[in-house]
C-alpha positions as YAML, in Angstrom:
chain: A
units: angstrom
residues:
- id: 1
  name: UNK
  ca: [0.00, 0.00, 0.00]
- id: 2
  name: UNK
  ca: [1.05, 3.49, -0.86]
- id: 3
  name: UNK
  ca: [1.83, 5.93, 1.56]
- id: 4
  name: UNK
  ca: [0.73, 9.14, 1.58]
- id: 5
  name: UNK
  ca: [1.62, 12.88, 2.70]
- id: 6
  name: UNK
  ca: [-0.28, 13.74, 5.71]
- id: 7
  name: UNK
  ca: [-0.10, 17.62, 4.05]
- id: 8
  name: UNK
  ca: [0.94, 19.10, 0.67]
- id: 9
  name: UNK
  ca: [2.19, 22.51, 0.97]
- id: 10
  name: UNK
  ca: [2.60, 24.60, -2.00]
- id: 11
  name: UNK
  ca: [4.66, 27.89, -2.04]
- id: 12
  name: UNK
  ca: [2.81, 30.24, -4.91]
- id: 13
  name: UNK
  ca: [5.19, 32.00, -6.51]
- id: 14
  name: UNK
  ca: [7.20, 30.12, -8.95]
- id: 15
  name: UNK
  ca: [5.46, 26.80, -8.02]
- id: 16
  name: UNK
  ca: [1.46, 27.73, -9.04]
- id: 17
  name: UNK
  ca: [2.51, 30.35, -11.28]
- id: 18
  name: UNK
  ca: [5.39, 31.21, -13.25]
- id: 19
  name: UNK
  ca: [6.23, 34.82, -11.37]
- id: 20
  name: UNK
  ca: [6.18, 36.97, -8.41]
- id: 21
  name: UNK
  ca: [2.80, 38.20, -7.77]
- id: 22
  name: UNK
  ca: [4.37, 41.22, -5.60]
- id: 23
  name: UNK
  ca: [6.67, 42.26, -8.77]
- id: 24
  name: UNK
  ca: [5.57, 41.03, -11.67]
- id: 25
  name: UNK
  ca: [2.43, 41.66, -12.34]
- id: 26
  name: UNK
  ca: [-0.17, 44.50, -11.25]
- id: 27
  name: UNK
  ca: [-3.06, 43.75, -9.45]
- id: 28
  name: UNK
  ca: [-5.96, 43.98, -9.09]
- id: 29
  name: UNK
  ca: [-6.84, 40.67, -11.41]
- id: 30
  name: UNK
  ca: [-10.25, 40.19, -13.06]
- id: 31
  name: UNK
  ca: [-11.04, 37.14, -15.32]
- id: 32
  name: UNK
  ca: [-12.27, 38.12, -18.68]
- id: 33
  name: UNK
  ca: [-15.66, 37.03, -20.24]
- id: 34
  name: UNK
  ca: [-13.42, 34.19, -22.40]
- id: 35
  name: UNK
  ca: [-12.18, 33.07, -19.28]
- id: 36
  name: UNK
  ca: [-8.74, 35.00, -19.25]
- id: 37
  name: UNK
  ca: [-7.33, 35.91, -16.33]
- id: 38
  name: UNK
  ca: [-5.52, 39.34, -16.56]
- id: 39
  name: UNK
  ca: [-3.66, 42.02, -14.19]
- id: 40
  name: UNK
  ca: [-4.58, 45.37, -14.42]
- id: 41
  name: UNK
  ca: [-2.82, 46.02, -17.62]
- id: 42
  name: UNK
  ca: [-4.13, 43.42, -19.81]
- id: 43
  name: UNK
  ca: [-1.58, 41.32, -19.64]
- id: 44
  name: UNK
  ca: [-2.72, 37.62, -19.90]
- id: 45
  name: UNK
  ca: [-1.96, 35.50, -16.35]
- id: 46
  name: UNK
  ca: [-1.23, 32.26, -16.72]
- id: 47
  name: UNK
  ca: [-0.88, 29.04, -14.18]
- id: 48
  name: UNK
  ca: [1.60, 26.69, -14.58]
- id: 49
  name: UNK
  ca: [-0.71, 23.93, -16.97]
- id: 50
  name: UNK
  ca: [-0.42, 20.79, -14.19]
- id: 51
  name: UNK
  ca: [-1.19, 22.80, -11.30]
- id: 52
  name: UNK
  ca: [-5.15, 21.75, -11.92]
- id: 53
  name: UNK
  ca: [-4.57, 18.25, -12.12]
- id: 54
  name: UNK
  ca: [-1.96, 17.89, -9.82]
- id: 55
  name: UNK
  ca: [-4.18, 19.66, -6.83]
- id: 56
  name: UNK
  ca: [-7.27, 17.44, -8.19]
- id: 57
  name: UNK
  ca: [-5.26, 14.12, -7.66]
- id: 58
  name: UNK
  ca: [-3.93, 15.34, -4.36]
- id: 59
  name: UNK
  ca: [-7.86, 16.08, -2.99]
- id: 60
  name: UNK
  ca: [-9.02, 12.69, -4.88]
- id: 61
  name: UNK
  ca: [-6.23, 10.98, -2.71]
- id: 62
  name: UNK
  ca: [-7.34, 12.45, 0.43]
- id: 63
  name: UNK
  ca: [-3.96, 14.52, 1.29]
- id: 64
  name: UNK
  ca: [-4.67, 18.18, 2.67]
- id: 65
  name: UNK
  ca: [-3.52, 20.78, 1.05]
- id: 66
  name: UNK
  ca: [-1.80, 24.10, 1.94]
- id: 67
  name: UNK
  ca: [-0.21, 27.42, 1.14]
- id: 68
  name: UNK
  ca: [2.84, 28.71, 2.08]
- id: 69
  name: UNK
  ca: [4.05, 31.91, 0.60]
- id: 70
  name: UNK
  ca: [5.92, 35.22, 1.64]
- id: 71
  name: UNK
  ca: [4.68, 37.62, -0.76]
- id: 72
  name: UNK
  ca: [3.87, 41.28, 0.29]
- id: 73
  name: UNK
  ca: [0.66, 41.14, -2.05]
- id: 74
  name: UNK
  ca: [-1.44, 38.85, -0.09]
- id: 75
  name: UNK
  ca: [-4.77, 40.25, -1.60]
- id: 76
  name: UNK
  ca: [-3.57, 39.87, -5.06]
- id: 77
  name: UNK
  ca: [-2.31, 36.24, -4.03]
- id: 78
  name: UNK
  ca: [-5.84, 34.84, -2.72]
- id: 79
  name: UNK
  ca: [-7.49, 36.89, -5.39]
- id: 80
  name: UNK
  ca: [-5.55, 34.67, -7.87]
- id: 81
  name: UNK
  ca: [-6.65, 31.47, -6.18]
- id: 82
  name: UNK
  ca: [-10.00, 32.32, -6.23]
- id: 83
  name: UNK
  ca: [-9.61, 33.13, -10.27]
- id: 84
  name: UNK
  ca: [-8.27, 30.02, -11.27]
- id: 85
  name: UNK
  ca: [-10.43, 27.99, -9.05]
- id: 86
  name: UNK
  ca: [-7.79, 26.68, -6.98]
- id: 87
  name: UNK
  ca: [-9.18, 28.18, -3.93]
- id: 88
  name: UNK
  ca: [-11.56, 24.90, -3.10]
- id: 89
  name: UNK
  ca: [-8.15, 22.99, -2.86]
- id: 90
  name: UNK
  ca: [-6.18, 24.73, -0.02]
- id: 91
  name: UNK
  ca: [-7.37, 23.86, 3.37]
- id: 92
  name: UNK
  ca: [-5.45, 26.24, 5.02]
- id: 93
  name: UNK
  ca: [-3.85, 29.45, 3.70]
- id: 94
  name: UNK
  ca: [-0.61, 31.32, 5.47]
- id: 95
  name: UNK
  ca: [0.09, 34.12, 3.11]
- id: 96
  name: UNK
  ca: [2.09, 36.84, 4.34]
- id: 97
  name: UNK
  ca: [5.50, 38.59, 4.35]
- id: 98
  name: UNK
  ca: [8.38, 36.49, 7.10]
- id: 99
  name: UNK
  ca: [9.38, 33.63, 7.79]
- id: 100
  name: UNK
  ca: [8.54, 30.15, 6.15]
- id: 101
  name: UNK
  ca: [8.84, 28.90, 10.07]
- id: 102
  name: UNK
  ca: [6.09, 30.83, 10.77]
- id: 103
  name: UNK
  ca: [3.98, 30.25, 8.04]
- id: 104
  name: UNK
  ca: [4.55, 26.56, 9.85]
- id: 105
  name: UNK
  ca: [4.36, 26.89, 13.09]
- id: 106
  name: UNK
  ca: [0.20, 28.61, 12.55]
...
């Protein structure tokens, strides 16, 4: 039998998506009527393509998932997750400039 995690804990930046959301891109986000999700300018925000699946599997399997990030733009960081749906996945949410012990230890 297969073992598995107790808890999955996913950094965002980098790991969901391919950038910083406190440098490179401008919130605030909004999803377009075609189902684009775009910063303030326009420009076109993108998830890394597995990052559906990969939380799907995880919730199929049972294992809990978190998030774990130190980004200064925590409204633009949840407002993301709500965008691309990914919101229903994370059980519990530590987003907030300091230390990844922290983010931990709560």
């Amino acid at each position: 039998m297969t073992r598995l995690p107790k808890l999955a804990v996913f950094d965002l930046d980098y790991t969901l998506w391919p950038f910083w959301v406190d440098t490179h891109v401008d919130p605030p986000f909004h999803k377009s009527s075609d189902g684009t999700v775009r910063d303030r300018r326009g420009q076109d925000i993108r998830l890394y393509p597995e990052v559906p699946e990969i939380l799907g599997r995880l919730q199929s399997l049972g294992v809990p998932v978190a998030a774990a990030s130190r980004t200064s733009e925590i409204e633009g960081a949840n407002q993301l997750l709500e965008l691309f749906d990914l919101g229903k996945y994370f059980i519990q949410r530590e987003i907030y400039p300091g230390s990844k012990v922290t983010h931990f230890e709560r």
